[in-house]
C-alpha positions in Angstrom: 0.0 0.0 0.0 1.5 3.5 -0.9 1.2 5.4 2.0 1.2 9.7 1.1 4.0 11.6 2.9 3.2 15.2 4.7 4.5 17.8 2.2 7.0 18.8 5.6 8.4 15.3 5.8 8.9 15.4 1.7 10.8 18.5 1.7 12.8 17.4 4.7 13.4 14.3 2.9 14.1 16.4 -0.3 16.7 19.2 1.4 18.7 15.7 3.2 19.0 14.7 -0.5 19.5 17.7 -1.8 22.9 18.4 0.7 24.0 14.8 -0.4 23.7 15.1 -3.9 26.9 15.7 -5.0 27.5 11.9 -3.9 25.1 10.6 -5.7 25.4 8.4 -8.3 23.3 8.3 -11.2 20.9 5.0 -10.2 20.3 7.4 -7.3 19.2 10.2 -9.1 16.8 8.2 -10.8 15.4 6.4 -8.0 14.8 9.8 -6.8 12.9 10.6 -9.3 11.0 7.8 -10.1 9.6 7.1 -6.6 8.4 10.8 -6.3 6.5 10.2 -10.0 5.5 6.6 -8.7 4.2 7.7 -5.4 2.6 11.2 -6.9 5.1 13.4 -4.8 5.8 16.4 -6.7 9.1 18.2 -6.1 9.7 21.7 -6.2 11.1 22.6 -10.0 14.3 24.0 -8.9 15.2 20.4 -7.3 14.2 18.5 -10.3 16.5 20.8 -12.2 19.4 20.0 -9.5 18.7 16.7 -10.0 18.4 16.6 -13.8 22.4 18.8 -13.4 23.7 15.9 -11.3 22.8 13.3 -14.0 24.1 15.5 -16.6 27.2 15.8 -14.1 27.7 11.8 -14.4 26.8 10.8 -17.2 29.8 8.5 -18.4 28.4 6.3 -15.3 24.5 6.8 -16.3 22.7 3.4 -17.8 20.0 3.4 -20.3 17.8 2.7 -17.0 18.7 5.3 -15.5 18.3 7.7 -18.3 14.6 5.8 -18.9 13.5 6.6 -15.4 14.7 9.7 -14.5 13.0 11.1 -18.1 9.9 8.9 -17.5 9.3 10.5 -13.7 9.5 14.1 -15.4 6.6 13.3 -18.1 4.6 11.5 -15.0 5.0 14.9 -12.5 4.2 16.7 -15.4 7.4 19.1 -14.7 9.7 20.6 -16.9 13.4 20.5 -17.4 15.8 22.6 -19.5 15.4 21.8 -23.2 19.4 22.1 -23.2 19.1 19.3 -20.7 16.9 16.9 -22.0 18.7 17.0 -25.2 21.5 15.9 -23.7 20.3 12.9 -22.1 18.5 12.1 -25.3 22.0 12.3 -27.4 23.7 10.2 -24.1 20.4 7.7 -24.3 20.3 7.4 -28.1 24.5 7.1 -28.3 23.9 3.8 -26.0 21.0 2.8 -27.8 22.5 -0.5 -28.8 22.8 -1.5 -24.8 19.2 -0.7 -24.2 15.9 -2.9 -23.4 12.8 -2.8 -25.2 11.4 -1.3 -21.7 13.8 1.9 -21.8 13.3 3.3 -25.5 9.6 2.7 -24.5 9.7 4.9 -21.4 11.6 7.7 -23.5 9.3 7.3 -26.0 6.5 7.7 -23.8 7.6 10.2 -21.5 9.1 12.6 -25.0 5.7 12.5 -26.7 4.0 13.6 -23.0 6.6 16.3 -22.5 5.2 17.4 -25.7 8.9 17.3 -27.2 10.3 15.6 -30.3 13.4 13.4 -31.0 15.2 14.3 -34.1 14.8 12.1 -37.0 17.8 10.4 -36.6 17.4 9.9 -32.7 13.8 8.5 -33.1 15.1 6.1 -36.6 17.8 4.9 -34.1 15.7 3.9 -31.1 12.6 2.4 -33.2 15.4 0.2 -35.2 16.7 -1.2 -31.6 13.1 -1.8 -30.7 12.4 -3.2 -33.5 15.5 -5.6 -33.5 15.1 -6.3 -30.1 10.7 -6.7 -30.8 11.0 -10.2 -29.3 12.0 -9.5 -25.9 9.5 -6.4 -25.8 5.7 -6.8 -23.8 2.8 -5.8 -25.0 2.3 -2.9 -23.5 6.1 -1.1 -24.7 4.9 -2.0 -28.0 1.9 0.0 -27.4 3.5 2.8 -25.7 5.9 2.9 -28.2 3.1 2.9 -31.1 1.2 5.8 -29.1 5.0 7.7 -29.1 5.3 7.8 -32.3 
């Protein structure tokens, strides 16, 4: 059962995280990010943005996971980051596209069509030709979500 912080325990939480991040690692960030979008918790704009700088900070250490999540939980919350910012993750996602699951180019699909945003051509040609490739490991619903994307 998902239990609903108090907004003071969330921001406590938040500012604890917050004076740690420079330690995080990128799985981390993500996490972050995705329980807040799982669990409905919104966080203030200016700590997504830290957070979003942090994973731009590491990004030689960043899986295609993490990259999935932490763009996913954005879309979810409905929150904005830099378009500077989410271009580079996309070039970082799309330059490890070959590493990725059927799951991750699904999310980033997903979560770019509901940010209102658009891969370039190449970008989106490179991801759908994983997806494709990799079609037989994919579920249902990634292949819908990825249909609805595009």
């Amino acid at each position: 059962m998902k239990q609903q912080i108090q907004q003071m325990q969330l921001q406590q939480l938040v500012s604890a995280l917050m004076a740690k991040l420079g330690d995080a690692k990128p799985q981390e960030v993500s996490n972050t990010l995705w329980a807040c979008a799982a669990s409905g918790q919104q966080l203030p704009d200016h700590n997504t943005q830290l957070l979003f700088d942090r994973l731009l900070a590491v990004l030689p250490d960043t899986k295609p996971q993490d990259f999935a999540n932490a763009v996913w939980a954005v879309a979810k919350l409905q929150q904005r980051i830099a378009p500077t910012q989410l271009q580079q993750l996309l070039d970082a996602f799309c330059a490890m596209a070959y590493k990725t699951r059927p799951q991750d180019i699904s999310n980033v699909l997903w979560a770019v069509a509901t940010m209102k945003q658009q891969l370039e051509k190449v970008q989106l040609t490179q991801l759908l030709c994983v997806f494709v490739a990799r079609l037989g490991d994919a579920k249902p619903q990634e292949v819908s979500n990825t249909l609805w994307a595009c």
